[in-house]
LOVOPA-22308 format. One record per residue: residue in three letters; x, y, z of N, C-alpha, C, CB in turn; residue number from 1. Coordinates in steps of 0.1 Angstrom, whole numbers. Glycine has a CB too. Example, Ala and Ser with C-alpha at 12.3 -4.5 7.8 and 13.67 -1.06 7.14 Angstrom:
2
<domar resn="ala" n_x="132" n_y="-57" n_z="78" ca_x="123" ca_y="-45" ca_z="78" c_x="132" c_y="-33" c_z="78" cb_x="113" cb_y="-45" cb_z="90" resi="1"/>
<domar resn="ser" n_x="128" n_y="-22" n_z="71" ca_x="137" ca_y="-11" ca_z="71" c_x="129" c_y="0" c_z="79" cb_x="141" cb_y="-6" cb_z="57" resi="2"/>
//
This chain:
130
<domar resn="unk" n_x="-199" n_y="101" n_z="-62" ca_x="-190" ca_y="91" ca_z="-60" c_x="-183" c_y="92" c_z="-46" cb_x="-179" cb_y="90" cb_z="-71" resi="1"/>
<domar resn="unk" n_x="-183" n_y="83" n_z="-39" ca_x="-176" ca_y="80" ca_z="-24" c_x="-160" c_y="81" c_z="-28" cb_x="-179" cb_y="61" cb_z="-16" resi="2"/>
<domar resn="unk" n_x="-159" n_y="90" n_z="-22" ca_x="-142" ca_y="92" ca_z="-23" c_x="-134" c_y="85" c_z="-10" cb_x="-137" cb_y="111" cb_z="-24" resi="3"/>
<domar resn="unk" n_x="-126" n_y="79" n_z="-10" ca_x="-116" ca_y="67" ca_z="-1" c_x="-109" c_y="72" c_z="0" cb_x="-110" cb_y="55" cb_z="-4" resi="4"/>
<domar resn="unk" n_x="-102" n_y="76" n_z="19" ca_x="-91" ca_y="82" ca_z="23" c_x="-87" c_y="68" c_z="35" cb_x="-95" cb_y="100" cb_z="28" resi="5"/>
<domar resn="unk" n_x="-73" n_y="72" n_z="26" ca_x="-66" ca_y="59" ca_z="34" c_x="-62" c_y="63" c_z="53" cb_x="-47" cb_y="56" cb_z="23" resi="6"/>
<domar resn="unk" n_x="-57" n_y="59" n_z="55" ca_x="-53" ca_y="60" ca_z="68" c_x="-38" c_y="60" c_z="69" cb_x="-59" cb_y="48" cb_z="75" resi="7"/>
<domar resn="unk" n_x="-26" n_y="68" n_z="63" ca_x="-15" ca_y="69" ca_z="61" c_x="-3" c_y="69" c_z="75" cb_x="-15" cb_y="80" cb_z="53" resi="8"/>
<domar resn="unk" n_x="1" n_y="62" n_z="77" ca_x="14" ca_y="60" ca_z="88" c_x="23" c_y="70" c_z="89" cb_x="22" cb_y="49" cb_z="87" resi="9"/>
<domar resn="unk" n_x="33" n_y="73" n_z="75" ca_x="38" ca_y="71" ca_z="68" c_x="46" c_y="71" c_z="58" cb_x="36" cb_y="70" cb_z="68" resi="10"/>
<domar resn="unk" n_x="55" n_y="76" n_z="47" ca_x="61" ca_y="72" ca_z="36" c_x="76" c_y="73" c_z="34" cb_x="56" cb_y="77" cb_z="27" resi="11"/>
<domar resn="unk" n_x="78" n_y="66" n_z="27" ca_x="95" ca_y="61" ca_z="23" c_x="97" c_y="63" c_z="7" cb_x="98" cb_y="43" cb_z="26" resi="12"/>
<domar resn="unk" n_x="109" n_y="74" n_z="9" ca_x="106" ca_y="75" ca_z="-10" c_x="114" c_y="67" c_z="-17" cb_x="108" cb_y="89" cb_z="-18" resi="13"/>
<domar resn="unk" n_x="125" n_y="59" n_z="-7" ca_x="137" ca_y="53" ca_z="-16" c_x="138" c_y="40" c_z="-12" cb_x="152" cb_y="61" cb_z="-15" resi="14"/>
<domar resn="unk" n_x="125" n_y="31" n_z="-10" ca_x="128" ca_y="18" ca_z="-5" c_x="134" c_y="9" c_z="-16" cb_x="115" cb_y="10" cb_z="0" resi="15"/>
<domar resn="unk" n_x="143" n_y="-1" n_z="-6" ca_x="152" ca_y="-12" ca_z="-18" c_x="149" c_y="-26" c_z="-16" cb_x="171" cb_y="-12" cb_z="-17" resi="16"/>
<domar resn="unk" n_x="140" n_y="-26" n_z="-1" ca_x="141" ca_y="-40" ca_z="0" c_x="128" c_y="-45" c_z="1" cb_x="149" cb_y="-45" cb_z="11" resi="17"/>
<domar resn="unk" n_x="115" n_y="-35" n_z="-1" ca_x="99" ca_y="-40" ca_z="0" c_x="93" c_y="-44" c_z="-17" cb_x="88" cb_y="-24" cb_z="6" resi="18"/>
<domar resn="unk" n_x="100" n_y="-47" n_z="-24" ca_x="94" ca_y="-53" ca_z="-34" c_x="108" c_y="-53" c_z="-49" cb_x="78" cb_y="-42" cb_z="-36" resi="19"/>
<domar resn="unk" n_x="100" n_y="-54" n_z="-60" ca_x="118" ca_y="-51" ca_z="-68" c_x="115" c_y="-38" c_z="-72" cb_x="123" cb_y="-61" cb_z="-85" resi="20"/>
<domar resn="unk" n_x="133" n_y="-33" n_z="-71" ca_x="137" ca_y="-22" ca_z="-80" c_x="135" c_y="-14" c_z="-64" cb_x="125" cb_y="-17" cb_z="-96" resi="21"/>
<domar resn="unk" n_x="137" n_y="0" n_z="-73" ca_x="134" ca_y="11" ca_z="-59" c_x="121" c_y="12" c_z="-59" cb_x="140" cb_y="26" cb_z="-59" resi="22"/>
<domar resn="unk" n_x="114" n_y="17" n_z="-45" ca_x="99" ca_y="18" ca_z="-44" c_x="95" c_y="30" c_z="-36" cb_x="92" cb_y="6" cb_z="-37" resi="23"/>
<domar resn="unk" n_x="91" n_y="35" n_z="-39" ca_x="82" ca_y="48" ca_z="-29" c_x="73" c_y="35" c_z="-21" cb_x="67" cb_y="63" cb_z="-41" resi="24"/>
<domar resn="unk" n_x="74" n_y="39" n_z="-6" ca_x="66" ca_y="31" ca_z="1" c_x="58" c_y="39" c_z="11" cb_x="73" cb_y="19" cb_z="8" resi="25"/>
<domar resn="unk" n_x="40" n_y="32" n_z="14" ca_x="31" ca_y="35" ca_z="20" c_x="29" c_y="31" c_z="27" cb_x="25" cb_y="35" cb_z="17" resi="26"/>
<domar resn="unk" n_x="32" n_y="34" n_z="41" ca_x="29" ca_y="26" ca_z="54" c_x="15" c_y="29" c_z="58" cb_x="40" cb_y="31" cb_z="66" resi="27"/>
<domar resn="unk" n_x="5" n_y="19" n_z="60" ca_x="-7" ca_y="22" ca_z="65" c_x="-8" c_y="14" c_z="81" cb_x="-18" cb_y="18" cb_z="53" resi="28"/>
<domar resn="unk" n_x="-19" n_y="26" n_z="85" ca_x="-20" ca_y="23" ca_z="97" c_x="-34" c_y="15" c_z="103" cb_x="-18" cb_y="34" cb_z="103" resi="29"/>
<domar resn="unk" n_x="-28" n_y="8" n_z="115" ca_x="-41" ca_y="-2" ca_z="116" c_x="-32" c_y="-16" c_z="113" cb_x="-56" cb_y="3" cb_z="101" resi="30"/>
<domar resn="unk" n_x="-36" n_y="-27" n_z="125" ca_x="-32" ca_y="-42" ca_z="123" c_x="-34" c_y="-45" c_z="135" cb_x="-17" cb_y="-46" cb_z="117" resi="31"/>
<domar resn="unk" n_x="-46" n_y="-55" n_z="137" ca_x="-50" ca_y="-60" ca_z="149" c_x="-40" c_y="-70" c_z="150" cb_x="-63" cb_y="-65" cb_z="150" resi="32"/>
<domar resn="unk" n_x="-31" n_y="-77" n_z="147" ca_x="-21" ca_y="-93" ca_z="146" c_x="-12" c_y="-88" c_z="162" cb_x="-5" cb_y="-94" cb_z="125" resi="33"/>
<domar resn="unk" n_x="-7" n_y="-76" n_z="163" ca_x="7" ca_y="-75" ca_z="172" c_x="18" c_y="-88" c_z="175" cb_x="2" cb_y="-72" cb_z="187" resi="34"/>
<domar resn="unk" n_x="22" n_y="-90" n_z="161" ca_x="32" ca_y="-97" ca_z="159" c_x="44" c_y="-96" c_z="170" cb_x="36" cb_y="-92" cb_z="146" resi="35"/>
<domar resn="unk" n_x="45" n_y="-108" n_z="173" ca_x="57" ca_y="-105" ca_z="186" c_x="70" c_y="-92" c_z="180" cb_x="68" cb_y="-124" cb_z="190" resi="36"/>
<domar resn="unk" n_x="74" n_y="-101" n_z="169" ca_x="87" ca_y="-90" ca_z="158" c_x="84" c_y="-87" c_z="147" cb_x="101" cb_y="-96" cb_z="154" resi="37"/>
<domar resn="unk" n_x="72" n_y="-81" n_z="148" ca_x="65" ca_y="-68" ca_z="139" c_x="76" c_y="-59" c_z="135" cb_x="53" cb_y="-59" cb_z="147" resi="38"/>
<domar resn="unk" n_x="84" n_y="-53" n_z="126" ca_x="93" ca_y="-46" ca_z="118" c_x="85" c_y="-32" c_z="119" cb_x="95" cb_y="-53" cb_z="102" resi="39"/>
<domar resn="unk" n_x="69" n_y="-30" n_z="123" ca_x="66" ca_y="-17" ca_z="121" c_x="55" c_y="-18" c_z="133" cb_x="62" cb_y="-12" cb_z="105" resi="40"/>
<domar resn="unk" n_x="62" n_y="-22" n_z="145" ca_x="47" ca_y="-20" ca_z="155" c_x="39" c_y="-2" c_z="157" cb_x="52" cb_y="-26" cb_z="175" resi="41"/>
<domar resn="unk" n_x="48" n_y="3" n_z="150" ca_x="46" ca_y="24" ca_z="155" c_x="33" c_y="20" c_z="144" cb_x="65" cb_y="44" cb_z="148" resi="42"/>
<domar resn="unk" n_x="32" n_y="16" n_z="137" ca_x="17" ca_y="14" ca_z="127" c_x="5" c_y="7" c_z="132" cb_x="19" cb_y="5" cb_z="114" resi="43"/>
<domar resn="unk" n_x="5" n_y="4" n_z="142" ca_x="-8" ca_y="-3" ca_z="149" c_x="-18" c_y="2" c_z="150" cb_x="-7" cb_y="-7" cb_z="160" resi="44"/>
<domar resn="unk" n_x="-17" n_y="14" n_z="158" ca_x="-29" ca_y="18" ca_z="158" c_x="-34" c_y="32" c_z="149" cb_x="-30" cb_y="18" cb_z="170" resi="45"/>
<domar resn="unk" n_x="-49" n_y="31" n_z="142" ca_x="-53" ca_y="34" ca_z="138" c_x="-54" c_y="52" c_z="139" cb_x="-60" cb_y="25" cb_z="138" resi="46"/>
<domar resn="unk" n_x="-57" n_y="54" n_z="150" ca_x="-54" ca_y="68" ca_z="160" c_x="-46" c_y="80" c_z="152" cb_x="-43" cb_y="64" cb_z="175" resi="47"/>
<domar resn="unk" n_x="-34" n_y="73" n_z="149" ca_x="-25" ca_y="85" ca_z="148" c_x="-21" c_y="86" c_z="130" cb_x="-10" cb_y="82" cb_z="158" resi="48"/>
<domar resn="unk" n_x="-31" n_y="87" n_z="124" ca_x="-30" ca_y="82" ca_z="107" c_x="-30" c_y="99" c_z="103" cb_x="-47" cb_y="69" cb_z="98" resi="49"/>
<domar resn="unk" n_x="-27" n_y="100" n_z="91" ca_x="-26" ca_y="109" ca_z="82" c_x="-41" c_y="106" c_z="72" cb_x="-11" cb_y="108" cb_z="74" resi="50"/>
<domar resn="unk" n_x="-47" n_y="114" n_z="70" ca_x="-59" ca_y="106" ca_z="62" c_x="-55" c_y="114" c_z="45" cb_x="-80" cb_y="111" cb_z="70" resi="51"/>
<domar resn="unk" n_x="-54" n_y="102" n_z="36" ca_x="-49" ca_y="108" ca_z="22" c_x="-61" c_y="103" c_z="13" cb_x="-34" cb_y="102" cb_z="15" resi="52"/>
<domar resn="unk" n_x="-63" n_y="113" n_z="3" ca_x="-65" ca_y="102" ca_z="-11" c_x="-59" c_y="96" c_z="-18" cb_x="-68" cb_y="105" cb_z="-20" resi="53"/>
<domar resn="unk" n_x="-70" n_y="83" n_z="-24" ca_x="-54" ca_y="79" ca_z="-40" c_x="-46" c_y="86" c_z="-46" cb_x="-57" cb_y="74" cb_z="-54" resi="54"/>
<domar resn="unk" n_x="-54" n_y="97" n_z="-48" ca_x="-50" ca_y="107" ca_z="-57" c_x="-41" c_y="116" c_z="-49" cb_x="-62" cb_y="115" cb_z="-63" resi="55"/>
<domar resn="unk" n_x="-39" n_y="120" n_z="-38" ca_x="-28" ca_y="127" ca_z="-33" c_x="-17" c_y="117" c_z="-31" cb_x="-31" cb_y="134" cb_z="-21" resi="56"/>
<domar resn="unk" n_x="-18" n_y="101" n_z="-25" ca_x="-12" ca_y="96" ca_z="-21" c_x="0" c_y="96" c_z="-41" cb_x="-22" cb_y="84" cb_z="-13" resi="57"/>
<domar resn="unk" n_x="-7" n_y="91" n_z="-49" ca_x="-3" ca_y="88" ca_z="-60" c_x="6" c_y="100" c_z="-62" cb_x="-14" cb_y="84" cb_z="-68" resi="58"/>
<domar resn="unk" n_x="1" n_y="114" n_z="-64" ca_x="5" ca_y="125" ca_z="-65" c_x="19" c_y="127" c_z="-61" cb_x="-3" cb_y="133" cb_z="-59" resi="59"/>
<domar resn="unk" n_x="19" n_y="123" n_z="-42" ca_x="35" ca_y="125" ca_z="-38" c_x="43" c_y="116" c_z="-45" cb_x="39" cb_y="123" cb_z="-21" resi="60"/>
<domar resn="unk" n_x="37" n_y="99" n_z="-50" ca_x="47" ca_y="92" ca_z="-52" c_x="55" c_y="91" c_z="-66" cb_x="43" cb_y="82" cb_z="-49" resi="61"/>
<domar resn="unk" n_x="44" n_y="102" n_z="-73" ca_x="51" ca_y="105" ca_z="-88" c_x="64" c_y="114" c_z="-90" cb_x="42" cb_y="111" cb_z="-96" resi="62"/>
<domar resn="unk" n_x="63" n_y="120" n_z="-78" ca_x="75" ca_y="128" ca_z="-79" c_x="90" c_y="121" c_z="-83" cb_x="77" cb_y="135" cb_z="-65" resi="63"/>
<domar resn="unk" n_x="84" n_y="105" n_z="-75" ca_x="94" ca_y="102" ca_z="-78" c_x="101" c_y="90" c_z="-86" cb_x="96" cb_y="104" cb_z="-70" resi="64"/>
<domar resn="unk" n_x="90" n_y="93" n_z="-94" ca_x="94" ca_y="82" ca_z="-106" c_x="107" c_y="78" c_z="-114" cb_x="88" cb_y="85" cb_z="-115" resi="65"/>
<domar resn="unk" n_x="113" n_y="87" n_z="-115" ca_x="125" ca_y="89" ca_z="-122" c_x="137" c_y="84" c_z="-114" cb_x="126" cb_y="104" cb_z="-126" resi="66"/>
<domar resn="unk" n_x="136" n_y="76" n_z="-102" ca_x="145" ca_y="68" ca_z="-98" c_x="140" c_y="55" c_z="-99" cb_x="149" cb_y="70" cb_z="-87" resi="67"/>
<domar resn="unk" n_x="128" n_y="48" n_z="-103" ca_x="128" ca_y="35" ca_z="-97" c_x="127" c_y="26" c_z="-109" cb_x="116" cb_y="33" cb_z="-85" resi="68"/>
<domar resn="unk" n_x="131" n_y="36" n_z="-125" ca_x="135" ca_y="24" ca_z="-133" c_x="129" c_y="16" c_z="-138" cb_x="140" cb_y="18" cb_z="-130" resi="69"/>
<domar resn="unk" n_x="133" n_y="6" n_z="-144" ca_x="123" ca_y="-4" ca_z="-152" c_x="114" c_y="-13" c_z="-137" cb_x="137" cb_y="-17" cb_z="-165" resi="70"/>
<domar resn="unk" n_x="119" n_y="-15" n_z="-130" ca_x="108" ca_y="-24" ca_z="-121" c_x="104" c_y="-20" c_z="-109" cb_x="113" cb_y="-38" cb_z="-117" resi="71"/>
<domar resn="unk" n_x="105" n_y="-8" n_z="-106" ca_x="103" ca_y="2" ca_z="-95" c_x="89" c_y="-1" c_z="-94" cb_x="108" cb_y="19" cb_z="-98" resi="72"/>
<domar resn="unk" n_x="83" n_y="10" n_z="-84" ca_x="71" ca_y="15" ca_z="-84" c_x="66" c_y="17" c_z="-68" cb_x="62" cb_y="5" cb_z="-94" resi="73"/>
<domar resn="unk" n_x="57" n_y="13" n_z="-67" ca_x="46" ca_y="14" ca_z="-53" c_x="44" c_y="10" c_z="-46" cb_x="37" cb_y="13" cb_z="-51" resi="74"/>
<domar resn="unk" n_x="49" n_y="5" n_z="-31" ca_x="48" ca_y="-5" ca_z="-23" c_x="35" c_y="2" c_z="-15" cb_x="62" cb_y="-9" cb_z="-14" resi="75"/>
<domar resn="unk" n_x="25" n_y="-6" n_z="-6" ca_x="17" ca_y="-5" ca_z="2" c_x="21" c_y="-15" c_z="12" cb_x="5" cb_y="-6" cb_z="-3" resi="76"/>
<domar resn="unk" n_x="23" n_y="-10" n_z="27" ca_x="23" ca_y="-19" ca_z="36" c_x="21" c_y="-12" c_z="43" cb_x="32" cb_y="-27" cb_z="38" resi="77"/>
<domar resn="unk" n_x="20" n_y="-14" n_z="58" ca_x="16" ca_y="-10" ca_z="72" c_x="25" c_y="-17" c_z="85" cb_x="1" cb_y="-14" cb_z="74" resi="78"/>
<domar resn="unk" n_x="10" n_y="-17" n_z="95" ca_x="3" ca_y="-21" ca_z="96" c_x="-4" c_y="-31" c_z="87" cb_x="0" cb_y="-13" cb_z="98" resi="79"/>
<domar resn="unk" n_x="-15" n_y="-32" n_z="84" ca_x="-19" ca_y="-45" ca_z="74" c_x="-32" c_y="-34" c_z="67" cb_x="-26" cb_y="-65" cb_z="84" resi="80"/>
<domar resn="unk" n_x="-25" n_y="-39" n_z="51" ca_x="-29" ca_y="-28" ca_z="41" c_x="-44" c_y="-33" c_z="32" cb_x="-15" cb_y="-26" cb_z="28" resi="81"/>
<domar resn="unk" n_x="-47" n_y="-49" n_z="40" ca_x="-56" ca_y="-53" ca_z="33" c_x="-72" c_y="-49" c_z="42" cb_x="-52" cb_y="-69" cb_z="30" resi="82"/>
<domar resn="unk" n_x="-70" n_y="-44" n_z="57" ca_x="-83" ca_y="-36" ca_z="61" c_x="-87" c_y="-24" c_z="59" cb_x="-84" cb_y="-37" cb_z="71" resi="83"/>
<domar resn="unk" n_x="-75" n_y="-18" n_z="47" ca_x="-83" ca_y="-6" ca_z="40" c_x="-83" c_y="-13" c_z="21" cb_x="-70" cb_y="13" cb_z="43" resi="84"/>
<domar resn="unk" n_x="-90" n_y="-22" n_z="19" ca_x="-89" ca_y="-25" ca_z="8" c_x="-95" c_y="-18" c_z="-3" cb_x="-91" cb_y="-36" cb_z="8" resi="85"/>
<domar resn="unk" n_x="-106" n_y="-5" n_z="0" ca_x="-106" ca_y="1" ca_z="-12" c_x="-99" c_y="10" c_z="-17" cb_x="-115" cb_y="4" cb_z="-13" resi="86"/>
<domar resn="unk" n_x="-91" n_y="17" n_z="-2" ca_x="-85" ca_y="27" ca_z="-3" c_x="-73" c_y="16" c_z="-16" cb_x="-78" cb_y="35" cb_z="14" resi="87"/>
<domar resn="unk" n_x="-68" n_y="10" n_z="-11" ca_x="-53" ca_y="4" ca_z="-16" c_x="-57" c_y="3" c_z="-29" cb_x="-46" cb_y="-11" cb_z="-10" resi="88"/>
<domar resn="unk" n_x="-69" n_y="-4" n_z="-32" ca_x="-73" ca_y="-12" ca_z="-49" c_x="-75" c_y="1" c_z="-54" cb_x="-89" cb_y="-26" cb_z="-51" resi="89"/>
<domar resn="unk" n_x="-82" n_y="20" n_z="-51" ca_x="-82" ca_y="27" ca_z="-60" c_x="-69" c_y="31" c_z="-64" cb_x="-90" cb_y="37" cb_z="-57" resi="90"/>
<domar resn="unk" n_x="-57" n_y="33" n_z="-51" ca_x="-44" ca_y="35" ca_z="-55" c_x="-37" c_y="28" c_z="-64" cb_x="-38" cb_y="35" cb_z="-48" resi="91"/>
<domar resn="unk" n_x="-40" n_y="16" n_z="-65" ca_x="-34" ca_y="7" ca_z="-75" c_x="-38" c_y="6" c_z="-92" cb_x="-37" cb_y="-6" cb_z="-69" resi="92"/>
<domar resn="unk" n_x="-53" n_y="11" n_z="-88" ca_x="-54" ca_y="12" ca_z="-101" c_x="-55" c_y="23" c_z="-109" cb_x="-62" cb_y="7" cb_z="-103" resi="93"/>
<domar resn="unk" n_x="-54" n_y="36" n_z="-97" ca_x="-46" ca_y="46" ca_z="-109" c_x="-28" c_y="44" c_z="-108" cb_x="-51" cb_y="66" cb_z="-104" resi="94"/>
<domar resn="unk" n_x="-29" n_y="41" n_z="-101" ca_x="-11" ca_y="38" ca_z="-103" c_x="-13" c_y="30" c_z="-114" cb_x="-1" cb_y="28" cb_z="-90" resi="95"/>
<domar resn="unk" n_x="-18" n_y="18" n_z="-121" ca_x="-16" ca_y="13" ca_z="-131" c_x="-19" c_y="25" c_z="-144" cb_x="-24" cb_y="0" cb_z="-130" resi="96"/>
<domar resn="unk" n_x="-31" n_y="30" n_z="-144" ca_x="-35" ca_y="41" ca_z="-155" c_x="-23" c_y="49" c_z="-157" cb_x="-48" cb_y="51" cb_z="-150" resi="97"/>
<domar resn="unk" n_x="-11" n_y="49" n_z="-147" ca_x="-3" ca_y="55" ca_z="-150" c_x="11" c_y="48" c_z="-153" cb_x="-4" cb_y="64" cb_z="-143" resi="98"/>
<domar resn="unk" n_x="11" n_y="37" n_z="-154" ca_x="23" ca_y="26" ca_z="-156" c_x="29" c_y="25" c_z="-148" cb_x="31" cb_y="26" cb_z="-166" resi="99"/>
<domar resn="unk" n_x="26" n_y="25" n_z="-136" ca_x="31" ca_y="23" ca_z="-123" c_x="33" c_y="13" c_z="-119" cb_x="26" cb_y="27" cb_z="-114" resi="100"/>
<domar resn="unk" n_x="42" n_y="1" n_z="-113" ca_x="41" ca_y="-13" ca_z="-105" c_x="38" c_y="-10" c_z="-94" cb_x="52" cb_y="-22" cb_z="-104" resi="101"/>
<domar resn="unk" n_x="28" n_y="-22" n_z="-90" ca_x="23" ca_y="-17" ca_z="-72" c_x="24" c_y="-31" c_z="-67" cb_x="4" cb_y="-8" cb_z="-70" resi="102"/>
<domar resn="unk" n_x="28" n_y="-29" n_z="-58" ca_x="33" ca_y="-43" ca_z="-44" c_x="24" c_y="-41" c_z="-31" cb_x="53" cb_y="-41" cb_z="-37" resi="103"/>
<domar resn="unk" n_x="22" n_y="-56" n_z="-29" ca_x="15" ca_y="-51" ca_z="-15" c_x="19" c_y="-62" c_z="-2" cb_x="-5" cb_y="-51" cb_z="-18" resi="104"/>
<domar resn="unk" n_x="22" n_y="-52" n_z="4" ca_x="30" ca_y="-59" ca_z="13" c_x="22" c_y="-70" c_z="25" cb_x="39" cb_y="-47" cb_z="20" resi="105"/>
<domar resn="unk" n_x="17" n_y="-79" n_z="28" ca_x="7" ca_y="-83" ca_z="37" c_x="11" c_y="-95" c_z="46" cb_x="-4" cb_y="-85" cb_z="29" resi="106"/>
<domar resn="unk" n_x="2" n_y="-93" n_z="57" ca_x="4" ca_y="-105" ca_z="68" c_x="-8" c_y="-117" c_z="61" cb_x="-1" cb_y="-98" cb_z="87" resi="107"/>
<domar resn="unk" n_x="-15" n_y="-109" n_z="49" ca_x="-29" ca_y="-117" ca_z="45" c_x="-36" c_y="-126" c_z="56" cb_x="-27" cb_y="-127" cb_z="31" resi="108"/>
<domar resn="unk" n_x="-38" n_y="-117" n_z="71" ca_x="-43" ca_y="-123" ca_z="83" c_x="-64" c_y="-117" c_z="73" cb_x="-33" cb_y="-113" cb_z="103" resi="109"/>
<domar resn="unk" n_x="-62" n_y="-110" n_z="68" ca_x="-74" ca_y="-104" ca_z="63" c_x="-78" c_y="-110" c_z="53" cb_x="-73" cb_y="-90" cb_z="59" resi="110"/>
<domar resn="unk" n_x="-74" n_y="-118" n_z="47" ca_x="-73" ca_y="-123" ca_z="34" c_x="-87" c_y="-134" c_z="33" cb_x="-56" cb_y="-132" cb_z="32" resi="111"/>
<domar resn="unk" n_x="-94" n_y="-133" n_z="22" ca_x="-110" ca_y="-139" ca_z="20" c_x="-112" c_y="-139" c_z="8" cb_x="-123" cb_y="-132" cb_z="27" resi="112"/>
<domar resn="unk" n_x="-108" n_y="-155" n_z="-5" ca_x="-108" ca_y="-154" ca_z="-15" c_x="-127" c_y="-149" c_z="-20" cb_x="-100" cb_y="-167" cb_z="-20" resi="113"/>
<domar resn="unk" n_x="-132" n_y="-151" n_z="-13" ca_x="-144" ca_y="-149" ca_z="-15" c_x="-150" c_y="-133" c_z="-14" cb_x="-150" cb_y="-158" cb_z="-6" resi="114"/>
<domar resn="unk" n_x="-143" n_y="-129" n_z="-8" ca_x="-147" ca_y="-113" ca_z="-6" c_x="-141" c_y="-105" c_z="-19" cb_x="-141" cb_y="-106" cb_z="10" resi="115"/>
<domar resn="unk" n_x="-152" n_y="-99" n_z="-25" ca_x="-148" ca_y="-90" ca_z="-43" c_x="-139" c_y="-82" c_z="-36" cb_x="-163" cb_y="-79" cb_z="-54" resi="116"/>
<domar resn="unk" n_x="-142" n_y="-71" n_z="-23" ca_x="-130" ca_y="-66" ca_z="-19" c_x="-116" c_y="-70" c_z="-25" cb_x="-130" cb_y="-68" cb_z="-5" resi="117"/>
<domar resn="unk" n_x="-117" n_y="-80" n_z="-22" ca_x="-102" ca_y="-85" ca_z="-19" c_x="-94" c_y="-91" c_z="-33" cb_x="-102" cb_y="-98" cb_z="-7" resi="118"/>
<domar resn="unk" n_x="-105" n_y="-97" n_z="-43" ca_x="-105" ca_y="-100" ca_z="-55" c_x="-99" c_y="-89" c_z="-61" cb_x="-117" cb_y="-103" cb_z="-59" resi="119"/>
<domar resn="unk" n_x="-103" n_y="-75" n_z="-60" ca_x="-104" ca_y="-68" ca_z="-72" c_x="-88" c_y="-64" c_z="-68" cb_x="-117" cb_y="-56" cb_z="-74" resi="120"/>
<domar resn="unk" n_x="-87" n_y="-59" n_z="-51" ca_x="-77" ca_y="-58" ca_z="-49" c_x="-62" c_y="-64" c_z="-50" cb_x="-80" cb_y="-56" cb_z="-42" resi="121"/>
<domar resn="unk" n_x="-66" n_y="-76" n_z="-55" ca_x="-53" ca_y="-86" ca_z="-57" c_x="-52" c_y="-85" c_z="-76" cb_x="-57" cb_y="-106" cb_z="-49" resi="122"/>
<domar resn="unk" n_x="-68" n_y="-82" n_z="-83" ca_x="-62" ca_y="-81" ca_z="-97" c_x="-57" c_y="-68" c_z="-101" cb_x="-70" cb_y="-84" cb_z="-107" resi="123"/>
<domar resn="unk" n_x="-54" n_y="-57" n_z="-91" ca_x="-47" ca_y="-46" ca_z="-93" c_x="-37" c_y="-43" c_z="-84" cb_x="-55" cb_y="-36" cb_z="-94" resi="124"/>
<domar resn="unk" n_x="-31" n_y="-59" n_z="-83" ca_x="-12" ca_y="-60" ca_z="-74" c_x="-6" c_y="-70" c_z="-87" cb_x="-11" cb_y="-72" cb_z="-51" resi="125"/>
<domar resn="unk" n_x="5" n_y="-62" n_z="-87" ca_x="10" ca_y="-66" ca_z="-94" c_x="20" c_y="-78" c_z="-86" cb_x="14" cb_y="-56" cb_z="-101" resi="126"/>
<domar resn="unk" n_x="25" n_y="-75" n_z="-74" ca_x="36" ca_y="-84" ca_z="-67" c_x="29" c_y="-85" c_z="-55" cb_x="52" cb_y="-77" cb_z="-65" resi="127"/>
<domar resn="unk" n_x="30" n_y="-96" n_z="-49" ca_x="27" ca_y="-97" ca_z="-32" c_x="37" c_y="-105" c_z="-23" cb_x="12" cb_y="-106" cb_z="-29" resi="128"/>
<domar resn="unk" n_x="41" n_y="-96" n_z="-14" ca_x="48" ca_y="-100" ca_z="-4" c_x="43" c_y="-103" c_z="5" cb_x="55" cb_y="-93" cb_z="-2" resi="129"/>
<domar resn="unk" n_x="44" n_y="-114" n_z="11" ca_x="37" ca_y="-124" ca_z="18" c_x="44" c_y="-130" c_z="35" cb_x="37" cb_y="-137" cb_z="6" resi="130"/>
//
């Protein structure tokens, strides 16, 4: 089995304003757009990433479950989180195996209702920030 290592920026363990509740957040790196007032241009390029698994990624963010409550959970953003879409959709769906909420934060400049990529990855988001 092909094991998926994300491309990590990255992380925030006490975000309040990337999705509801408190969120452990995942800054990935990589976003061709260069938004004039991009909120995270230091994530652009691809170069300077941390390379994780779901499974490590998931690992740090359980530590910190026990703050984020009934509607807490997992934010993914970047850069733009939808040109690592398998990495994000395995994270999401062991985050769900583990009752985790997961948000994904996106410019959906990548976005192709026709690509299963992206399908599978939107039925294992629970919230999208848009």
């Amino acid at each position: 089995m092909k094991v998926n290592k994300g491309k990590v920026h990255s992380y925030e363990t006490f975000g309040a304003a990337d999705g509801p509740g408190v969120r452990f957040l995942v800054f990935l790196s990589g976003c061709p757009l260069r938004c004039r007032y991009c909120h995270n241009p230091d994530t652009w390029a691809r170069a300077a990433a941390i390379e994780a698994t779901a499974d490590e990624v998931l690992a740090k963010a359980l530590r910190y479950k026990s703050y984020w409550g009934a509607t807490g959970g997992i934010t993914v953003s970047g850069g733009e989180p939808m040109l690592q879409a398998d990495f994000v959709t395995e994270l999401f769906e062991k985050a769900h195996e583990k009752g985790v909420n997961t948000c994904l934060d996106t410019s959906a400049a990548c976005f192709d209702e026709n690509d299963p990529k992206i399908v599978r990855l939107l039925a294992a988001t629970d919230t999208v920030l848009l």
